[in-house]
N, CA, C and O atoms as a DFTB+ gen file, in Angstrom:
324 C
 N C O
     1  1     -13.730       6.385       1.420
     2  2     -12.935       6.829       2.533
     3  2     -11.509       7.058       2.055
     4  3     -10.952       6.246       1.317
     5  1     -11.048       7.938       2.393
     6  2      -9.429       8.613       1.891
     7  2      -9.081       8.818       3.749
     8  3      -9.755       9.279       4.670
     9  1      -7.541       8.145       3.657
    10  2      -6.777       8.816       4.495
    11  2      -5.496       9.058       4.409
    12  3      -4.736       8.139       4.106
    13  1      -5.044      10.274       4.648
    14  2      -3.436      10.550       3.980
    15  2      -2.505      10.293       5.490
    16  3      -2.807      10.466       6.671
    17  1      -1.741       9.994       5.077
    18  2      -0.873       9.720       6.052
    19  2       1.171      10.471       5.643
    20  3       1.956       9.731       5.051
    21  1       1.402      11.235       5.884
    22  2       3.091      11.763       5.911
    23  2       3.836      11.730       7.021
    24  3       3.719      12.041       8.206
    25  1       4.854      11.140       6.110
    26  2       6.347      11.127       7.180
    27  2       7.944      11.179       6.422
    28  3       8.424      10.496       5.517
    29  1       8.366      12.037       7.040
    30  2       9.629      12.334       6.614
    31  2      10.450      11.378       6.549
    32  3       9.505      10.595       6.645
    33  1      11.335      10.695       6.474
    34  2      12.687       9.633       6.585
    35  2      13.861      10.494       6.441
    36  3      14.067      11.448       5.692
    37  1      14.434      10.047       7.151
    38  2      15.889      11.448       7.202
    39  2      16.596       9.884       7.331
    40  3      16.859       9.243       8.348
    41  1      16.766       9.581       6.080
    42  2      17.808       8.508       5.345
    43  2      17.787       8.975       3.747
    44  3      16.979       9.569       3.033
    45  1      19.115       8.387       3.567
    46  2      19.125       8.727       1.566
    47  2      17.950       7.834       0.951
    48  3      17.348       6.795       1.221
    49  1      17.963       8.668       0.131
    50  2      16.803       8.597      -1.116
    51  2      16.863       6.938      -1.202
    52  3      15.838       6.256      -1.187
    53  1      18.290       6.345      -1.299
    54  2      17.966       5.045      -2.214
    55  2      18.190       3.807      -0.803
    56  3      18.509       2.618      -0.768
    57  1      17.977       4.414      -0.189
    58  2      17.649       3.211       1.133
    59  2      16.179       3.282       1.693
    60  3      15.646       2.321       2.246
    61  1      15.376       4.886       1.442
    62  2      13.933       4.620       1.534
    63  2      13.197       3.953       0.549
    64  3      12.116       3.375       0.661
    65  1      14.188       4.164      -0.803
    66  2      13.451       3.594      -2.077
    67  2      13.407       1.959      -2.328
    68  3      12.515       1.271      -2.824
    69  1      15.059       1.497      -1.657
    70  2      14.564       0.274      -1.780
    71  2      14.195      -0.482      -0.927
    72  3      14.315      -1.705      -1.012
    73  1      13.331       0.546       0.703
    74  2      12.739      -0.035       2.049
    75  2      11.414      -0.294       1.037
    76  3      10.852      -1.385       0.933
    77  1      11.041       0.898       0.330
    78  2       9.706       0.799      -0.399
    79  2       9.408      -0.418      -1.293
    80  3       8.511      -1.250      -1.150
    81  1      10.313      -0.344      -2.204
    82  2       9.950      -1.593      -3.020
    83  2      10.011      -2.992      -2.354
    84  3       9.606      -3.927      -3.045
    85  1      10.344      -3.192      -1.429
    86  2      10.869      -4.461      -0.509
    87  2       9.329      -5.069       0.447
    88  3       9.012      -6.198       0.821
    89  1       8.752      -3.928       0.562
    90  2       8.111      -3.748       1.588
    91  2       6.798      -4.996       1.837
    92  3       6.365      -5.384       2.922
    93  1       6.344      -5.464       0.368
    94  2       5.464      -6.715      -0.105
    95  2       5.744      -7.010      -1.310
    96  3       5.854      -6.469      -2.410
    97  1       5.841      -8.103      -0.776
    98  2       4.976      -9.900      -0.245
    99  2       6.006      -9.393       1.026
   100  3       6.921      -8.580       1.158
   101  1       5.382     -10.243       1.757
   102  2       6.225     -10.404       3.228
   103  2       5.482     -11.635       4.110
   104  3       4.533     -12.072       3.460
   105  1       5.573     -12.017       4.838
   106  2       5.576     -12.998       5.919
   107  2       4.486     -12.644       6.446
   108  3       3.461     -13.307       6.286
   109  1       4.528     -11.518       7.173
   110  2       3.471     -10.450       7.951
   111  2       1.892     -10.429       7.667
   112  3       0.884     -10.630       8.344
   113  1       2.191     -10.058       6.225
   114  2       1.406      -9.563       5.901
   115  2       0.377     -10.628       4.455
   116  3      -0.089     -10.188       3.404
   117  1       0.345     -11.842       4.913
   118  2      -0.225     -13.016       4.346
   119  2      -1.945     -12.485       3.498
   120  3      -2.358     -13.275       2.649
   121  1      -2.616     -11.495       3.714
   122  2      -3.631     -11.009       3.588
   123  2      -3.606     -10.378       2.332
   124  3      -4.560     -10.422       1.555
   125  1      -2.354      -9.683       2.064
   126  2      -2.204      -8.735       0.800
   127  2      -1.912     -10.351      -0.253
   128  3      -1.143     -11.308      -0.160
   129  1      -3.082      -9.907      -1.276
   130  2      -3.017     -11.640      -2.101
   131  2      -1.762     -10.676      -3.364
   132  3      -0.629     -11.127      -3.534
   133  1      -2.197      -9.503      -4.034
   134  2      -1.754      -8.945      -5.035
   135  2      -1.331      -7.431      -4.817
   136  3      -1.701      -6.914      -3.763
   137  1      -0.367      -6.441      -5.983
   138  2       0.224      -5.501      -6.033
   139  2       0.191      -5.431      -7.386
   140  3       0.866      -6.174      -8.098
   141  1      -0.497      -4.647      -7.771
   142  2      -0.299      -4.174      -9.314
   143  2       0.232      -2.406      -9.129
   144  3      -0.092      -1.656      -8.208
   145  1       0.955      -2.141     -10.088
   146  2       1.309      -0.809     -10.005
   147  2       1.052      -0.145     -11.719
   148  3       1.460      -0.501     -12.825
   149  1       0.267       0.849     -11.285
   150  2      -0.529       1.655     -11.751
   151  2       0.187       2.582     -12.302
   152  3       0.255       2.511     -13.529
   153  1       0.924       3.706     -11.632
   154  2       1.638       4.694     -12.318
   155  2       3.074       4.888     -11.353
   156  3       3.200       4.927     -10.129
   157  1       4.117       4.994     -12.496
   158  2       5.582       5.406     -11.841
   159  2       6.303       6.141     -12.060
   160  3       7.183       5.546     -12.682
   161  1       6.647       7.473     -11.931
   162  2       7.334       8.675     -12.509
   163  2       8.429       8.937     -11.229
   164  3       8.294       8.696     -10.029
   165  1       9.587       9.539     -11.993
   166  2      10.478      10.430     -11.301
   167  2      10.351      11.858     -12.197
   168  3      10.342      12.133     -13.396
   169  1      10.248      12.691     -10.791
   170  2      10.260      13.960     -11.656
   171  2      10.899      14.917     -10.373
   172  3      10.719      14.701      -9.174
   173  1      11.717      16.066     -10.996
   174  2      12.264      16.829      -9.918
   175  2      13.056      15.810      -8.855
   176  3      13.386      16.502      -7.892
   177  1      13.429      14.608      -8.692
   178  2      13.795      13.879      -7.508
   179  2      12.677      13.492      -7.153
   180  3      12.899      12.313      -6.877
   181  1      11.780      13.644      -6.996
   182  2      10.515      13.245      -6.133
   183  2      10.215      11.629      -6.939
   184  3      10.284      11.585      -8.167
   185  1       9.902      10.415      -6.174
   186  2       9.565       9.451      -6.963
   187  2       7.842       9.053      -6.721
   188  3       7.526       8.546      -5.645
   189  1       6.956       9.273      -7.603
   190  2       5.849       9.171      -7.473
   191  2       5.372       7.669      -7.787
   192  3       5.809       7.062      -8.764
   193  1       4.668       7.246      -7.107
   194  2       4.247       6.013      -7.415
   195  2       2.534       6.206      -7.094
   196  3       2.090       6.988      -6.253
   197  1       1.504       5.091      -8.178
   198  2       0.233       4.875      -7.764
   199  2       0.197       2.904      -7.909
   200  3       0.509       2.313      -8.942
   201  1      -0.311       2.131      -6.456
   202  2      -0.006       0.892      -6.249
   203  2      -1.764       0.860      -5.657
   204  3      -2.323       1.753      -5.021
   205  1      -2.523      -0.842      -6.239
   206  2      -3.437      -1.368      -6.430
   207  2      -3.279      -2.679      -5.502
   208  3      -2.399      -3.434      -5.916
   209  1      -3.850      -3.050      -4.498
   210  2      -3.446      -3.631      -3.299
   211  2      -4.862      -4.437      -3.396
   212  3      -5.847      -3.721      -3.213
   213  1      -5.133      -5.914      -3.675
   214  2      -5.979      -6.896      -3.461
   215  2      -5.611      -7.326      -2.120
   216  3      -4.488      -7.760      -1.863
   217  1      -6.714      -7.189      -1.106
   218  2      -6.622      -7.889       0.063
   219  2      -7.529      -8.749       0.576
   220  3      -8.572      -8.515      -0.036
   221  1      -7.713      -9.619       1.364
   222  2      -8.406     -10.903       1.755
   223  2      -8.716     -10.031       3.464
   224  3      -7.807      -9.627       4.190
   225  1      -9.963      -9.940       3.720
   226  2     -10.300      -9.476       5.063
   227  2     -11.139     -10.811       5.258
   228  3     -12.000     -11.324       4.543
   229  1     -10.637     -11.163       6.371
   230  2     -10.898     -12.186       7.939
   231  2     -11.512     -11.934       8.616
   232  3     -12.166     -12.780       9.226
   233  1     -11.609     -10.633       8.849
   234  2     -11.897     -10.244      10.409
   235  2     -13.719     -10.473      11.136
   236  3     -14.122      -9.406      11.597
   237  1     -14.614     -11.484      11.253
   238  2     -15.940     -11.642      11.141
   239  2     -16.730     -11.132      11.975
   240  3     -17.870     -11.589      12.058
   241  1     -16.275      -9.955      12.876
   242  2     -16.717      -9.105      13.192
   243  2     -16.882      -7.644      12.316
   244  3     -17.950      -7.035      12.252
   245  1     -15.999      -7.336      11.854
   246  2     -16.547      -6.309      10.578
   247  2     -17.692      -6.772       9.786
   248  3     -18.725      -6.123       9.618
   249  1     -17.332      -8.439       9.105
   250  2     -18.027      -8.775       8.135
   251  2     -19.792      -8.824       8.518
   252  3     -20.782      -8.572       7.831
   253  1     -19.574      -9.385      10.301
   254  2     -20.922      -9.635      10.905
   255  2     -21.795      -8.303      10.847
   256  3     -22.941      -8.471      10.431
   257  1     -21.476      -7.171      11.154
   258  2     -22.104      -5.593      10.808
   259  2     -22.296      -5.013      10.134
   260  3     -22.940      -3.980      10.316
   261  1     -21.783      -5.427       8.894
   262  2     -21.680      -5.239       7.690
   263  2     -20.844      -4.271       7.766
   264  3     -21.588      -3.332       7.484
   265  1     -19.921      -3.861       7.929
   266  2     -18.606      -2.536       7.956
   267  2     -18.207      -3.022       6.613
   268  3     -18.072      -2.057       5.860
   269  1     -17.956      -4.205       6.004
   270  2     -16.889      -5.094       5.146
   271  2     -17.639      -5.840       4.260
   272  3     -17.493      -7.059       4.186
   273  1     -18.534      -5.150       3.490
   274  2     -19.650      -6.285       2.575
   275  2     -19.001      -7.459       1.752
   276  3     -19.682      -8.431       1.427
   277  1     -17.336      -7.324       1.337
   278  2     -16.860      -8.310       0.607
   279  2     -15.757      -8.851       1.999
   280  3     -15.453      -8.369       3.090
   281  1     -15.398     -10.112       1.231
   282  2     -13.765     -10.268       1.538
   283  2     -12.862      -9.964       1.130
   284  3     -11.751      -9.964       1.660
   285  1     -13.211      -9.596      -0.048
   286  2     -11.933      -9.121      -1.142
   287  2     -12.142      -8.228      -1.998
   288  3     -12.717      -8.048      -3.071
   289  1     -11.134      -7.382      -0.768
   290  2     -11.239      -5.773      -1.288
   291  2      -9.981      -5.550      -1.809
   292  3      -9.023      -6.305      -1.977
   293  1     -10.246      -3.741      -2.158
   294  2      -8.588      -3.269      -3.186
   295  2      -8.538      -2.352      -2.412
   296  3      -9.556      -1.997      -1.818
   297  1      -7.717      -1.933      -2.284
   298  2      -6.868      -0.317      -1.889
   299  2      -6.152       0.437      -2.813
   300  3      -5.493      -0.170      -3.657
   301  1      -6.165       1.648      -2.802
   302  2      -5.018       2.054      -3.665
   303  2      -4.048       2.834      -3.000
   304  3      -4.527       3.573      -2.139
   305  1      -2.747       2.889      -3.157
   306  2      -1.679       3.720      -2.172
   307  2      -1.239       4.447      -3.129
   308  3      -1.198       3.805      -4.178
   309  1      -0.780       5.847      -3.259
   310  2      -0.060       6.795      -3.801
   311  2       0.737       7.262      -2.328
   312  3       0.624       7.472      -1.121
   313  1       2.017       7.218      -4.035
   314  2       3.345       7.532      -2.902
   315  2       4.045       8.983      -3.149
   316  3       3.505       9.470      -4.142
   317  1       4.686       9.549      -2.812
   318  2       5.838      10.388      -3.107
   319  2       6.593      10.260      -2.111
   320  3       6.176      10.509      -0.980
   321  1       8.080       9.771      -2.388
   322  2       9.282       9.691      -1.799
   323  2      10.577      10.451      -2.614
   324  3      11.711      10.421      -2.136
């Protein structure tokens, strides 16, 4: 399953960049166990990132239907900012 998601920020470059890097570990978000980062380029201004996201799923209604065969899944996020 792929889903893309875009949104503009009409703030400077280096206040979205360091909303981005800030963004985990957090309080919130107790589920995300790990963040490995994969690939990081600036090119043209554009800052590309590829990030590897270990997460812990709870939820035992997914797990009960099988939607969620593990608990501990990965994600991967690619960025351009």
């Amino acid at each position: 399953m792929s889903v893309t998601i875009t949104h503009t920020f009409n703030h400077p470059f280096s206040s979205v960049a360091s909303a981005f890097w800030n963004k985990f570990p957090n309080d919130h978000s107790p589920h995300i166990k790990s963040i490995d980062y994969i690939d990081r380029y600036l090119f043209n201004g554009t800052l590309f990132t590829s990030r590897l996201f270990g997460v812990d799923i709870e939820h035992p209604i997914l797990k009960t239907i099988g939607i969620v065969p593990a608990t501990h899944l990965y994600s991967l996020e690619q960025t351009r900012i």
